[in-house]
N, C-alpha and C positions, 0 to 999 in steps of 0.2 A: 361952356363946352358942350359943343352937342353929340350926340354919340349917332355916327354913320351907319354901323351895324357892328357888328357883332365880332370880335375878331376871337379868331379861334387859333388858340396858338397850343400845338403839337411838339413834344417832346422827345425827337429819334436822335437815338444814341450813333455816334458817328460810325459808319460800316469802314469797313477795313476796305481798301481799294485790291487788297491781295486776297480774291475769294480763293476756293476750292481750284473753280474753274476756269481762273484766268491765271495760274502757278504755272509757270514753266517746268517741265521735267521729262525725264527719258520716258522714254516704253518700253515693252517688254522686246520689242523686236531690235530695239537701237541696242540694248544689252546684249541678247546674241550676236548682234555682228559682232560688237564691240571687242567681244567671249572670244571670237571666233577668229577674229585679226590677232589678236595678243594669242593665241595659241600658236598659231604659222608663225607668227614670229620668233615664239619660243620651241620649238623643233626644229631651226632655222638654225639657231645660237647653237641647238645642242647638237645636232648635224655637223657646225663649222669647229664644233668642241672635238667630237671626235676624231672630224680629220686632223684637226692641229694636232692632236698625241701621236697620231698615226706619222706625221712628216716630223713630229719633233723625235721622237723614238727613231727613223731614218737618217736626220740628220745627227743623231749621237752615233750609228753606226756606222754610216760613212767616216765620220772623221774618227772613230776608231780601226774601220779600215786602212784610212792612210796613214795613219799611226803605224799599225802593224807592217805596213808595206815599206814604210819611209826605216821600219826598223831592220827590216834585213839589210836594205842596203845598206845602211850604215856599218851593221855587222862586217861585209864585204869588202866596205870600204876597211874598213880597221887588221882588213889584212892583207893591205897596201906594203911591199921592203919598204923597211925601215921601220915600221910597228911593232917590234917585236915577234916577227912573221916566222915561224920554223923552214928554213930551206924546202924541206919535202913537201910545200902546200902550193896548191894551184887553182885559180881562181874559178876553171873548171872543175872543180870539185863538187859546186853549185848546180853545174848544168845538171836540167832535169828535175830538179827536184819537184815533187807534188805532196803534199801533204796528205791531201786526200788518198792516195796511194802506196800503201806502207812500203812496198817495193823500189819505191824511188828514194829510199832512206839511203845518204851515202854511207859508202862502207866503214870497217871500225880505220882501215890503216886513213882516210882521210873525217880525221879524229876533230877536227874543227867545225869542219863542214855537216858531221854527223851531229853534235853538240847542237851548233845553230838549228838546225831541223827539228829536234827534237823537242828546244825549248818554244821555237815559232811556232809550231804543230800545236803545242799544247795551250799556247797564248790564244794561236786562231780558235781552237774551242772552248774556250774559257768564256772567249768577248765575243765571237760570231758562232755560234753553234753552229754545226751543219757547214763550215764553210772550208773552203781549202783554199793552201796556197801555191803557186807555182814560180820558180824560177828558172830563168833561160840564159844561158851565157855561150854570145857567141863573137868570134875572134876574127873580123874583116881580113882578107886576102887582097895584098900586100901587108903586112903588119908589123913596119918597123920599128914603130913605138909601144909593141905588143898589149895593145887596146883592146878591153872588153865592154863588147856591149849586153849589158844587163837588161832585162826585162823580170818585172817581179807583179805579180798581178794575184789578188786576193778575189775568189767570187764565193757567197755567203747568199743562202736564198733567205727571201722577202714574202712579202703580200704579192701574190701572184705574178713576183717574176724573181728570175736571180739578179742578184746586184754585182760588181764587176766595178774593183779598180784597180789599173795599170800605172805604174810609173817605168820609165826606161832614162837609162842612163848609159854613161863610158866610164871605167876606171883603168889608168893605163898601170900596168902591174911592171 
């Protein structure tokens, strides 16, 4: 065996192919954007948070408006002859009425009419603070079937405006 030269053989421990400098990773500027997206986003949520309470809070009041509103006529209606109606009562007894306006209280002789007001009045600020109600009863010319036409309309103020709901109807007496 002849020997060609000299072989020199070196012992390097295997390097990691994952140095320092070849690591993938953020930077400091990729984190602020990052920071910065997810905050807009989060004042965005809590933005569309707020308004939801604001419209769900509205829409409980509305449909307690028409509650209240849907309740006098019903009131009205129930003193339709044949409901146990007192002769002396008339559907105009109603006209006029404002809640908001203690003067528009019917008098004691139409003792129904002033009842109903009394309790509506105090219902309307119970559930709509600030709000009043009105009623209008009025009696078409010819009126053979002595037809009243109702109007009852509740207005209750809001976030920068007054809110308003009307129902109208006919109850022939």
């Amino acid at each position: 065996m002849k020997n060609i030269g000299r072989m020199q053989m070196t012992y390097q421990p295997e390097c990691k192919k994952n140095s320092i400098k070849n690591q993938g990773g953020f930077t400091l500027l990729e984190v602020l954007i990052s920071v910065a997206i997810l905050s807009v986003g989060l004042l965005a949520v809590t933005a569309m948070q707020g308004a939801s309470f604001t419209e769900t809070v509205f829409g409980s009041r509305m449909s307690v408006g028409t509650n209240l509103t849907d309740e006098m006529m019903e009131r009205m209606r129930l003193k339709m002859p044949g409901v146990s109606t007192p002769a002396a009562f008339q559907m105009t007894d109603y006209n006029g009425i404002d809640t908001g306006i203690a003067a528009t209280r019917p008098p004691a002789s139409a003792w129904q009419a002033r009842g109903d007001y009394d309790q509506w009045a105090a219902r309307i600020q119970q559930y709509l603070p600030g709000g009043a109600g009105r009623v209008t009863v009025t009696q078409p010319a010819p009126n053979p079937q002595n037809r009243n036409d109702i109007t009852v309309t509740i207005t209750w103020p809001g976030v920068g405006r007054l809110h308003t709901i009307t129902m109208r109807t006919s109850i022939l007496s």
